[in-house]
N, CA, C and O of each residue as an XYZ file, in Angstrom:
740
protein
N       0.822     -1.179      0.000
C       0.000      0.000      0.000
C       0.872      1.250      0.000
O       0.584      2.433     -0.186
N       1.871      0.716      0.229
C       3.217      2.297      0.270
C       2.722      3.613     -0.226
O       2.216      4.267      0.686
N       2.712      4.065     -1.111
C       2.495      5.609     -1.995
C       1.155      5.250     -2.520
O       0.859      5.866     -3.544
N       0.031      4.189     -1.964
C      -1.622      4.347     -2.666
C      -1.722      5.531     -1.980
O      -1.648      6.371     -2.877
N      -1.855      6.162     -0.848
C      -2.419      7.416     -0.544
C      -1.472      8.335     -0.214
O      -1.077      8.652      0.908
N      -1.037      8.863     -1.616
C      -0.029      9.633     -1.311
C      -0.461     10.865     -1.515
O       0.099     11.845     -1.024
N      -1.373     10.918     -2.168
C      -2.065     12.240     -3.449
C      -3.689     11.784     -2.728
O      -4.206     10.704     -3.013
N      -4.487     12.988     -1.587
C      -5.927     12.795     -1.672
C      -6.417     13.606     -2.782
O      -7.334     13.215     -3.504
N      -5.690     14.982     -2.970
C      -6.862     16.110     -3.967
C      -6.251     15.207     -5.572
O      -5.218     15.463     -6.190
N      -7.207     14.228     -5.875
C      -7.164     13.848     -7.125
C      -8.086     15.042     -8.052
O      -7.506     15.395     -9.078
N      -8.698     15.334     -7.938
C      -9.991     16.080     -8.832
C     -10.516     15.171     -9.486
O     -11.573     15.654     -9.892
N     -10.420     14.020     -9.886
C     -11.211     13.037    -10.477
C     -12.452     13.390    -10.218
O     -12.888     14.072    -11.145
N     -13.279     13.218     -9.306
C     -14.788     13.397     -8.949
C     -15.310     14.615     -9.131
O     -16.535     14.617     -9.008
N     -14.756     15.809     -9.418
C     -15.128     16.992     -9.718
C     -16.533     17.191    -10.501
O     -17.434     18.029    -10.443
N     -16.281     15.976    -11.290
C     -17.731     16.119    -12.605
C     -19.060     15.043    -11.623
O     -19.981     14.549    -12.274
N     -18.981     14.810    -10.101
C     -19.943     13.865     -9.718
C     -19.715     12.988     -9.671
O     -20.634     12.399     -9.103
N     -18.729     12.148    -10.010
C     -18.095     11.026    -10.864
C     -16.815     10.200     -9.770
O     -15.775     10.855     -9.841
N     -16.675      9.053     -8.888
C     -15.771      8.195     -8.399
C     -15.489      7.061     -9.024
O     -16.074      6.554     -9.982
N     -14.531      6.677     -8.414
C     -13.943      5.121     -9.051
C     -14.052      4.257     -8.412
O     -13.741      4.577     -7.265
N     -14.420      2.963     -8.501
C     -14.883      2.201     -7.683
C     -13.294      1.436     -7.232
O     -12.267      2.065     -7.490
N     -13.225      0.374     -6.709
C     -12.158     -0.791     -6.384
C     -11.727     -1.007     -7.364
O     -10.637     -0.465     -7.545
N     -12.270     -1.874     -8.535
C     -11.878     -2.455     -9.359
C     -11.800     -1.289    -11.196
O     -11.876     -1.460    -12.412
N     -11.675     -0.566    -10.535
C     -11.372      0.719    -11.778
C     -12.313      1.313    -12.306
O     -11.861      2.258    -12.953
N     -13.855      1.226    -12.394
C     -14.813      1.582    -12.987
C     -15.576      2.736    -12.917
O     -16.520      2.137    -12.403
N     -15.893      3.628    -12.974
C     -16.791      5.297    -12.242
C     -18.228      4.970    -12.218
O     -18.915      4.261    -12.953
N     -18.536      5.779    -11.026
C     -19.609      5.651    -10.983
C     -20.250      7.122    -10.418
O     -19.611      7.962     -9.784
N     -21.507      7.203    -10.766
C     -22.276      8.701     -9.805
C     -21.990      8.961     -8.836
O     -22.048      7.784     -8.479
N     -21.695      9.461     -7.953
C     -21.710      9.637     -6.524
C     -23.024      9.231     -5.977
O     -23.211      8.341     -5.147
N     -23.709      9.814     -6.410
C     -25.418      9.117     -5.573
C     -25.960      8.156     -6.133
O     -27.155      7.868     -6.181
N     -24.639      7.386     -6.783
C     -25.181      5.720     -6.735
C     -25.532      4.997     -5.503
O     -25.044      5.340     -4.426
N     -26.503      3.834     -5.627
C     -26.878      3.229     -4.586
C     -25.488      2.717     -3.949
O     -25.445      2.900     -2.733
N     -24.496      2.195     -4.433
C     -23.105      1.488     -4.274
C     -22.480      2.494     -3.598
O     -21.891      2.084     -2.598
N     -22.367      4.195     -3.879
C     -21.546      4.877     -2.914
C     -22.410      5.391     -2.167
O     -21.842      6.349     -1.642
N     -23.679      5.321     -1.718
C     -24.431      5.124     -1.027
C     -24.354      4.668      0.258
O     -24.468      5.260      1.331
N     -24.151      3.561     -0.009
C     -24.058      2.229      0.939
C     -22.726      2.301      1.446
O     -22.685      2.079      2.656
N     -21.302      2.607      0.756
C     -20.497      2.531      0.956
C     -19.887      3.792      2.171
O     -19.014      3.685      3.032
N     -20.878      5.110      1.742
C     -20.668      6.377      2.440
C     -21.402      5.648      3.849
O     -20.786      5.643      4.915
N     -22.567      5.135      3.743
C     -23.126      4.962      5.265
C     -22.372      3.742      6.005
O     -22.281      3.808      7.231
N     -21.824      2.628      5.324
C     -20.629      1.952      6.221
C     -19.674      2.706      6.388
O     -19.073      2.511      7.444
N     -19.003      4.114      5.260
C     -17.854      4.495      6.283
C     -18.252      5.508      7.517
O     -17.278      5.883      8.171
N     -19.225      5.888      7.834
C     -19.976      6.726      8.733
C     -20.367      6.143      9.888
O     -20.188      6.715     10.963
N     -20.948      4.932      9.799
C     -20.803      3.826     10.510
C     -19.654      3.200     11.643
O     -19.810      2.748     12.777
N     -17.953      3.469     10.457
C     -17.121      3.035     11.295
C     -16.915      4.456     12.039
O     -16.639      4.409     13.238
N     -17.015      5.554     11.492
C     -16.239      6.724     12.197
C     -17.085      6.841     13.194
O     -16.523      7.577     14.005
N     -18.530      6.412     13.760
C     -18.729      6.346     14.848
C     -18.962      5.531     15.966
O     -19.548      5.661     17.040
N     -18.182      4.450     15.260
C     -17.832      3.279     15.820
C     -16.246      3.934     16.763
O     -15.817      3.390     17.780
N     -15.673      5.056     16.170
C     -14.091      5.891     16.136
C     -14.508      6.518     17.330
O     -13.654      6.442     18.213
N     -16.214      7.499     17.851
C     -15.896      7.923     18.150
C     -16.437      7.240     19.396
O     -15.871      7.807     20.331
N     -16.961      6.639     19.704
C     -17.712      5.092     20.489
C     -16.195      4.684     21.507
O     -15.961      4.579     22.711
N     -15.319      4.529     20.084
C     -14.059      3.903     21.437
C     -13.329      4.939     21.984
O     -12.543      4.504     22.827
N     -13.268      6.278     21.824
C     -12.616      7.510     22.561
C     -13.297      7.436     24.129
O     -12.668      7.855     25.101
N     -14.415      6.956     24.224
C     -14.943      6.836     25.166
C     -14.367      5.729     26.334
O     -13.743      4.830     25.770
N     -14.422      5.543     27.991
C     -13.551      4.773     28.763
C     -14.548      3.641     28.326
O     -15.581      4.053     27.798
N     -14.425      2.426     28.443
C     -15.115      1.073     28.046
C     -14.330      0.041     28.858
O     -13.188      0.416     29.125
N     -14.597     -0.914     29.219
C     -14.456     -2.102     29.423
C     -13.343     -2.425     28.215
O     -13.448     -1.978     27.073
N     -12.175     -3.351     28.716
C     -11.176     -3.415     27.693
C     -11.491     -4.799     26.486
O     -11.155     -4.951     25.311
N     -12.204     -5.553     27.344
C     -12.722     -6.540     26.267
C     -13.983     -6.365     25.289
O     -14.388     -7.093     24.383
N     -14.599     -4.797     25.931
C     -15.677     -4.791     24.300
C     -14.675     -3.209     23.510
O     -14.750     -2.916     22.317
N     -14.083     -2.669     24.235
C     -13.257     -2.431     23.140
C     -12.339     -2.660     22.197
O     -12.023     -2.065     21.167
N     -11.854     -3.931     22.901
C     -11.032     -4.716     21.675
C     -11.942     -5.340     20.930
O     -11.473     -5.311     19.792
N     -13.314     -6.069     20.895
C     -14.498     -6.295     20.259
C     -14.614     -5.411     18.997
O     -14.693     -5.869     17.857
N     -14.619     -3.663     19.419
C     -15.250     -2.995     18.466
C     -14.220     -2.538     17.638
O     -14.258     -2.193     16.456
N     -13.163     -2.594     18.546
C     -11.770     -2.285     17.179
C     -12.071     -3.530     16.115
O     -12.030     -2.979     15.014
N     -12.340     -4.875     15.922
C     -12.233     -5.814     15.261
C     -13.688     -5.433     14.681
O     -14.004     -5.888     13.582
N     -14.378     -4.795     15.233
C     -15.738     -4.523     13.938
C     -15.282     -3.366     13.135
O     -15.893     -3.275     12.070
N     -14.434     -2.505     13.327
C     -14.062     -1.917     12.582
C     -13.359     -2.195     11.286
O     -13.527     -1.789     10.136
N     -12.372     -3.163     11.953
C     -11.466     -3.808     10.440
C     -12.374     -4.277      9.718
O     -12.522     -3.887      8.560
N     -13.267     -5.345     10.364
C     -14.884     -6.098      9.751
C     -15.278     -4.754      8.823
O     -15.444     -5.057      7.641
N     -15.419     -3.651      9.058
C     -16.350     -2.620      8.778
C     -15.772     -2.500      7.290
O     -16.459     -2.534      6.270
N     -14.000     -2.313      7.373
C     -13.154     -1.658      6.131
C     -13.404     -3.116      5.202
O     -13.827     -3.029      4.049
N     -13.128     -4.312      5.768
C     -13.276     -5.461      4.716
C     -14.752     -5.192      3.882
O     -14.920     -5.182      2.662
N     -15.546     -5.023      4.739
C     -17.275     -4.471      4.504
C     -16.997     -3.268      3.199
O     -17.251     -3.482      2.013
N     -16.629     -2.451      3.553
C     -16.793     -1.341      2.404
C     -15.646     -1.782      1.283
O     -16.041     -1.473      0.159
N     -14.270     -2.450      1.267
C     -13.358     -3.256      0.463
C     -15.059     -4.156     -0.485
O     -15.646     -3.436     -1.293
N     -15.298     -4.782     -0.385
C     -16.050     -5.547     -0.817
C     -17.389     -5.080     -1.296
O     -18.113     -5.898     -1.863
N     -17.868     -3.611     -1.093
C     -18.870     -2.816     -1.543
C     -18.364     -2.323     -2.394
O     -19.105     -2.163     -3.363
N     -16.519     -1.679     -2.602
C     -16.220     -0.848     -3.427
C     -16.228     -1.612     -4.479
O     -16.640     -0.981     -5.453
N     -15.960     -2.672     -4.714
C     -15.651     -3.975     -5.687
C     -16.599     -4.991     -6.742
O     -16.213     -6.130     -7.005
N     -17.797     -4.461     -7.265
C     -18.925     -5.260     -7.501
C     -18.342     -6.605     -7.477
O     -17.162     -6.845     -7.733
N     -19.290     -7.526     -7.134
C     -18.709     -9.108     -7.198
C     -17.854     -9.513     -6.305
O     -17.665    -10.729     -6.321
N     -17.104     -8.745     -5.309
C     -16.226     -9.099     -4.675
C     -16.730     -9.962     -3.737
O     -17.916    -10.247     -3.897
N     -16.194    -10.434     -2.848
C     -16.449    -10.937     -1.362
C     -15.050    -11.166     -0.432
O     -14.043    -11.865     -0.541
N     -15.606    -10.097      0.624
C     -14.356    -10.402      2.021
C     -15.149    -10.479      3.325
O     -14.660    -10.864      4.387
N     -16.443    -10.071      3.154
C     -17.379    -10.125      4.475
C     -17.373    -12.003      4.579
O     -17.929    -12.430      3.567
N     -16.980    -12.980      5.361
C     -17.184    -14.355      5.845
C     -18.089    -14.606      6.677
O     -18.452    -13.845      7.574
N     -18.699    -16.136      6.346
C     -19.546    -16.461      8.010
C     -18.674    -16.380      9.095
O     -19.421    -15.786      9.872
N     -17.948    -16.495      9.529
C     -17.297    -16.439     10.496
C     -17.489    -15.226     11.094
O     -17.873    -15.232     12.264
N     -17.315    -14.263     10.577
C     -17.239    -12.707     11.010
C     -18.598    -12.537     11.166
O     -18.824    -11.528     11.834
N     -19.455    -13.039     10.866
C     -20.994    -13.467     11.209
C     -21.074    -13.815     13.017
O     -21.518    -13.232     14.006
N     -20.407    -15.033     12.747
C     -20.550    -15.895     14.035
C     -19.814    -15.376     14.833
O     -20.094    -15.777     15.963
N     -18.775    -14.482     14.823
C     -18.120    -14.113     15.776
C     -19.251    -12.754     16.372
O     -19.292    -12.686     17.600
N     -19.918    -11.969     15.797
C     -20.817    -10.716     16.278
C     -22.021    -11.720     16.800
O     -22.795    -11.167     17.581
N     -22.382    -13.450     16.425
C     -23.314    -13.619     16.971
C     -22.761    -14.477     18.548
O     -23.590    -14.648     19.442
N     -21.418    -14.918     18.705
C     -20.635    -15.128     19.888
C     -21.034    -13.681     20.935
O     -21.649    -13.518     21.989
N     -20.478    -13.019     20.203
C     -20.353    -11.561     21.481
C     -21.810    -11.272     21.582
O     -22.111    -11.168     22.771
N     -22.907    -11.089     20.733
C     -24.203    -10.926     21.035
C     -24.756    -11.926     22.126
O     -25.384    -11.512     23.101
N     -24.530    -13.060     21.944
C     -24.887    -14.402     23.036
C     -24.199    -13.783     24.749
O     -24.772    -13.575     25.818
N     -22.647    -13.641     24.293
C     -21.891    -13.634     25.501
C     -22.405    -12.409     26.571
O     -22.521    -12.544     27.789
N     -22.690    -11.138     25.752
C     -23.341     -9.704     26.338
C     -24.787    -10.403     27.018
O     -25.128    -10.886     28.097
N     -25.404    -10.126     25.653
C     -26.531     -9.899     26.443
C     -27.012    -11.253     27.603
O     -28.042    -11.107     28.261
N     -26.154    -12.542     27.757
C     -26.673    -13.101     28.947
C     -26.498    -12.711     29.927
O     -27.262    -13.242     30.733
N     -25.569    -11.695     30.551
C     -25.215    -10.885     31.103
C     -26.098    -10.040     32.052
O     -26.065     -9.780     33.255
N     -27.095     -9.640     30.759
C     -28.131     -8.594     30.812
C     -29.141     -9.143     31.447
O     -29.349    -10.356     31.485
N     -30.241     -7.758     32.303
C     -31.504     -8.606     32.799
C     -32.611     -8.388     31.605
O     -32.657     -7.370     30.914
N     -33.449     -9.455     31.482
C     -34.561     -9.042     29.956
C     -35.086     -8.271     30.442
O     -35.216     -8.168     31.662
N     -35.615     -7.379     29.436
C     -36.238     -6.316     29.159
C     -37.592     -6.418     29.104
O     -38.001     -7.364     28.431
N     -38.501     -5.642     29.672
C     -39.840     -5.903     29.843
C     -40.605     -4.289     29.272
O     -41.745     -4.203     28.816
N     -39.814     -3.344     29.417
C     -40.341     -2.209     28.470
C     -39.340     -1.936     27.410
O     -38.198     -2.394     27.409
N     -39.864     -1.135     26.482
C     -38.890     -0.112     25.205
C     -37.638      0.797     26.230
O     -37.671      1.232     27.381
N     -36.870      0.799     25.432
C     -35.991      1.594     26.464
C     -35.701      2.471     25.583
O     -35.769      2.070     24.421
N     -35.330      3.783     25.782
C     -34.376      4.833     24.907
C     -33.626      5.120     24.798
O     -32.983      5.073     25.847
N     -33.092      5.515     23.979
C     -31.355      5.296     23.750
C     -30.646      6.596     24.625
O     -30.777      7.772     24.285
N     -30.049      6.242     25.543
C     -29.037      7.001     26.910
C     -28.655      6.625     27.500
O     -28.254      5.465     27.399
N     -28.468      7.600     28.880
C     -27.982      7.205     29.803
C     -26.557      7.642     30.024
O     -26.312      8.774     30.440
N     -25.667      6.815     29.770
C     -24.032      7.039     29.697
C     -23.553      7.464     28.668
O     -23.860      6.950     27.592
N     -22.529      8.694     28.768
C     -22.938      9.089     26.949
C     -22.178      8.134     25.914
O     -22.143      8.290     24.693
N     -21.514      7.003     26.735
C     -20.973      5.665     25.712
C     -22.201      4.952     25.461
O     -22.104      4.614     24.282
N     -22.936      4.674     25.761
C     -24.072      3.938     25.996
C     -25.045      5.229     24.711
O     -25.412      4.567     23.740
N     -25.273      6.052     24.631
C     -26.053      6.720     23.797
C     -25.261      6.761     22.611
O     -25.932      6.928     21.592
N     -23.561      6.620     22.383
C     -23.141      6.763     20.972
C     -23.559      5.254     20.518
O     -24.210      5.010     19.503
N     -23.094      4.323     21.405
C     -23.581      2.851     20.990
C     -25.330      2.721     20.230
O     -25.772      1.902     19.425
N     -25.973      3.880     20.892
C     -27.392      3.307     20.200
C     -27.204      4.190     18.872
O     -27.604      3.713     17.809
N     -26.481      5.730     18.901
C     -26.227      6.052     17.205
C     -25.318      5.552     16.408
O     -25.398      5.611     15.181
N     -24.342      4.997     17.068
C     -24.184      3.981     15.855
C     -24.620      2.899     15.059
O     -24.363      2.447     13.943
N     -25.758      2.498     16.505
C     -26.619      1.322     15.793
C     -27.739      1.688     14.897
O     -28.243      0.867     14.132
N     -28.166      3.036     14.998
C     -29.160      3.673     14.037
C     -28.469      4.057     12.740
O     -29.106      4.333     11.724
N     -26.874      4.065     12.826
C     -26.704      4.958     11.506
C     -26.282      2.927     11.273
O     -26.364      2.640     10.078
N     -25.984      1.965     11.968
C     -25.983      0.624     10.918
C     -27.089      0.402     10.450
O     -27.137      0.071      9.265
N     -28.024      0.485     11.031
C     -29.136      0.159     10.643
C     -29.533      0.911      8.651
O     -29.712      0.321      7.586
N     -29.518      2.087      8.947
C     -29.315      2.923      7.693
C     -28.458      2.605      6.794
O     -28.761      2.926      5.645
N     -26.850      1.733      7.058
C     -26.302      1.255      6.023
C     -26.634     -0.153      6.057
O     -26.109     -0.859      5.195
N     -27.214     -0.552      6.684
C     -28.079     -2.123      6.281
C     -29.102     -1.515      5.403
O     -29.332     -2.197      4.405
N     -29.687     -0.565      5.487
C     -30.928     -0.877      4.244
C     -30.309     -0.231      2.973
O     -30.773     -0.591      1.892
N     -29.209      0.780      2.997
C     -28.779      1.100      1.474
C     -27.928     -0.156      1.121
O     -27.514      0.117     -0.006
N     -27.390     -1.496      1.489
C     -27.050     -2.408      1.140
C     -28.207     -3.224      0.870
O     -28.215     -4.309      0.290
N     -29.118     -2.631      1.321
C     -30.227     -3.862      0.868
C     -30.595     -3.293     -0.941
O     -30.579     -3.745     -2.086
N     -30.896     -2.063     -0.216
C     -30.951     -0.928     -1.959
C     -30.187     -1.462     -2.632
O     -30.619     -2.246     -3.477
N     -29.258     -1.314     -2.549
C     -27.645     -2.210     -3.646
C     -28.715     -2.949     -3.878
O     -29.598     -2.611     -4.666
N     -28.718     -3.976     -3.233
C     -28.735     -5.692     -4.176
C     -29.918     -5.422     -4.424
O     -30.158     -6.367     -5.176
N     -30.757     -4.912     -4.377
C     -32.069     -4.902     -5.927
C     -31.525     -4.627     -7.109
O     -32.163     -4.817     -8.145
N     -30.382     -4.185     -7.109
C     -30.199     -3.817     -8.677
C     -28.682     -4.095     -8.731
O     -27.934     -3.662     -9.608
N     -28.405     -4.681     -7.943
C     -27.059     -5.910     -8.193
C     -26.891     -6.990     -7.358
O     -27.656     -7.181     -6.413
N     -25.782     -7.860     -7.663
C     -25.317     -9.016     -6.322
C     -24.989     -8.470     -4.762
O     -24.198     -7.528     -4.788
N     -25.293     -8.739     -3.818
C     -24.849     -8.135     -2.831
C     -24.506     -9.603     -1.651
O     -25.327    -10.517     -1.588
N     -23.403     -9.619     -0.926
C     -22.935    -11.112     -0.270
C     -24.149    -10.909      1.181
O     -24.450    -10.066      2.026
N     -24.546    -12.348      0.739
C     -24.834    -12.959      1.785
C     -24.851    -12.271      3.248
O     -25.707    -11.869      4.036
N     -23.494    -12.351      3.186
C     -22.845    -12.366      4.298
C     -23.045    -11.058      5.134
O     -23.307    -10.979      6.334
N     -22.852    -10.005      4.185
C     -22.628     -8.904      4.375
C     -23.585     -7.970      4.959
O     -23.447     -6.910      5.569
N     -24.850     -8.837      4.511
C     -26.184     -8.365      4.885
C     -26.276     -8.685      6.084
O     -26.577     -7.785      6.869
N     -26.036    -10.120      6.634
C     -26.115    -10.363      7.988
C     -24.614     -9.831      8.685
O     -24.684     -9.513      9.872
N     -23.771     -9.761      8.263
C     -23.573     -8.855      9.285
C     -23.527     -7.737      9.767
O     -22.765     -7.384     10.667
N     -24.431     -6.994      9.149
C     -24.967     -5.620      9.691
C     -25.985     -5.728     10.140
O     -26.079     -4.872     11.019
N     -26.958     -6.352     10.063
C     -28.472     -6.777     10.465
C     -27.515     -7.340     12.104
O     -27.913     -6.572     12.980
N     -26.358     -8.463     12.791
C     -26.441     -8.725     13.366
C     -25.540     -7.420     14.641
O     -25.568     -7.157     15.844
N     -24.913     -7.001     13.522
C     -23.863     -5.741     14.312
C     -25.002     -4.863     15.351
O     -24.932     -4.660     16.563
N     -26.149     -4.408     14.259
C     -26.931     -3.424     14.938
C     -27.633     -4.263     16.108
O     -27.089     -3.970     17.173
N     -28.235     -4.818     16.209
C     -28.335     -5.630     17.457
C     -27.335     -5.691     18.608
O     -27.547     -5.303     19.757
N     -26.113     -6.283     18.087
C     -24.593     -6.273     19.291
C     -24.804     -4.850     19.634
O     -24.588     -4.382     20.752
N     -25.193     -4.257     18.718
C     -25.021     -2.397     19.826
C     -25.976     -1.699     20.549
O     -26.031     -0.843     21.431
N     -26.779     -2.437     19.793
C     -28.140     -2.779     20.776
C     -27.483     -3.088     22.580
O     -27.309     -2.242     23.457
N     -27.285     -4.326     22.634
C     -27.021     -4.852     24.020
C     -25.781     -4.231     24.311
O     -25.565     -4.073     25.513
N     -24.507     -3.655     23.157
C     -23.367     -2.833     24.169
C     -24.026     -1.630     24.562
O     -23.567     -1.192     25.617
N     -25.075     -0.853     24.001
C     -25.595      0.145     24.877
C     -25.653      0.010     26.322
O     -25.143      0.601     27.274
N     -26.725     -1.314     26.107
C     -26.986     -1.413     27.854
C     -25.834     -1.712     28.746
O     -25.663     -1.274     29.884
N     -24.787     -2.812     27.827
C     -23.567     -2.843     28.759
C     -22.881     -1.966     28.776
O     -21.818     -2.290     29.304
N     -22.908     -0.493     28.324
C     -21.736      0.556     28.686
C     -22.799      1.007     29.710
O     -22.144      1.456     30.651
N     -24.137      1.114     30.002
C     -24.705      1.472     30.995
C     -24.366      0.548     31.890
O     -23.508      0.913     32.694
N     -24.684     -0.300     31.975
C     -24.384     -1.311     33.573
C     -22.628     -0.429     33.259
O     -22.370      0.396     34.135
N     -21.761     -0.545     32.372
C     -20.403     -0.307     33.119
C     -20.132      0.880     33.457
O     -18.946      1.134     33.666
N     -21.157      1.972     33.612
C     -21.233      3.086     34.003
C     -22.078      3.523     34.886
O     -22.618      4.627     34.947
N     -22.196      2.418     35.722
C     -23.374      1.871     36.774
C     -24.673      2.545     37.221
O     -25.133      2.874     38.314
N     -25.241      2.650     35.474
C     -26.436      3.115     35.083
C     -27.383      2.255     34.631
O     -27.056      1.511     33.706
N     -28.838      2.162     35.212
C     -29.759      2.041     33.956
C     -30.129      1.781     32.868
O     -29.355      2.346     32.095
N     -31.009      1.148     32.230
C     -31.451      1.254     31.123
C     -32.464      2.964     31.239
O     -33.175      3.146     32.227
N     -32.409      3.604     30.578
C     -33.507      4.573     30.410
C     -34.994      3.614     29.787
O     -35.155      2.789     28.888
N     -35.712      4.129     30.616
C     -36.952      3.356     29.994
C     -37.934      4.054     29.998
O     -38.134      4.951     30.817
N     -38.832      3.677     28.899
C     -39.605      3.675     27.854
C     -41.158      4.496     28.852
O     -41.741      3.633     29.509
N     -41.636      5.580     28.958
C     -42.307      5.648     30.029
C     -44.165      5.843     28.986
O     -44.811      6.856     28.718
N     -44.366      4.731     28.758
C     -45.609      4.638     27.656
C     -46.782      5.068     27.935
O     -47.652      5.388     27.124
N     -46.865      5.096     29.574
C     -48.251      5.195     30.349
C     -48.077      6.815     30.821
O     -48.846      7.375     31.602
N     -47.237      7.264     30.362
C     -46.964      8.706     31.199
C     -48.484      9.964     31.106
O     -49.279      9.890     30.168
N     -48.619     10.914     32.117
C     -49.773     11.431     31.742
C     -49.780     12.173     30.982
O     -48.810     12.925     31.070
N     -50.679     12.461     29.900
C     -50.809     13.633     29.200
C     -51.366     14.725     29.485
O     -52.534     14.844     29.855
N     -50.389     15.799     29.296
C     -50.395     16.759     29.302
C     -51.835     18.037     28.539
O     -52.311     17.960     27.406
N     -52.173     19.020     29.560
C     -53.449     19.810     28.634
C     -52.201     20.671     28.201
O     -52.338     21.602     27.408
């Protein structure tokens, strides 16, 4: 990779216009850089998730969803490619198992707070959620892996339950859901 990023101001895109992985241009508000802009948005607040103090074993967790994240957009930039694996599947559905048994079940909606690690964990899981469905967009109108789908469908969930566990590790609460509250004249 030595001198690939040696030069960012290419002007290439000036006319609307990027290059994909494998050499090809495309619109900018293609569904493909689409998808690709909301996984890299995804990791940068996954970036700013670990600035935060955490528990050292789900931050070494989320550093490894990150690399997951770059293989993720490697393999979006690339039509046809594949680097997203089951494995990298099963490993977000390991840590989903391992967390949330942890956890006590939930009997109301809860809202996303509390600790402000615990509230970036639920926006990052809203902005995966958002690059799970422009990957879903992709594959209507191309191939899109397997794989790749589930593991964003399973990521947003894992951040689901690290919310609540940066709350318990910030020996907080779930914020909950107050449905019955009175209304107001």
């Amino acid at each position: 990779m030595g001198n690939r990023l040696s030069k960012i101001a290419t002007r290439t895109g000036d006319r609307g216009e990027t290059g994909l992985g494998d050499g090809s241009r495309v619109a900018k508000d293609s569904a493909r850089i689409q998808a690709l802009g909301d996984i890299d948005e995804l990791n940068s607040c996954l970036g700013v998730l670990l600035a935060e103090k955490m528990p050292a074993p789900l931050s070494k967790a989320l550093l490894q969803v990150q690399h997951d994240l770059f293989d993720l957009g490697g393999e979006t930039c690339i039509p046809g490619h594949r680097m997203i694996a089951e494995t990298q599947v099963l490993r977000l559905d390991a840590l989903l198992a391992a967390y949330n048994r942890k956890l006590t079940p939930l009997k109301e909606f809860i809202l996303p707070g509390g600790t402000r690690a615990a509230a970036l964990a639920h926006l990052s899981r809203t902005v995966c959620r958002r690059a799970e469905r422009s990957l879903v967009a992709l594959g209507r109108a191309e191939p899109v892996g397997e794989f790749a789908r589930q593991y964003l469908n399973r990521l947003s969930d894992l951040l689901f339950v690290l919310g609540r566990t940066l709350n318990r590790a910030g020996k907080r609460g779930d914020v909950l859901w107050r449905h019955e509250r009175t209304k107001r004249k």
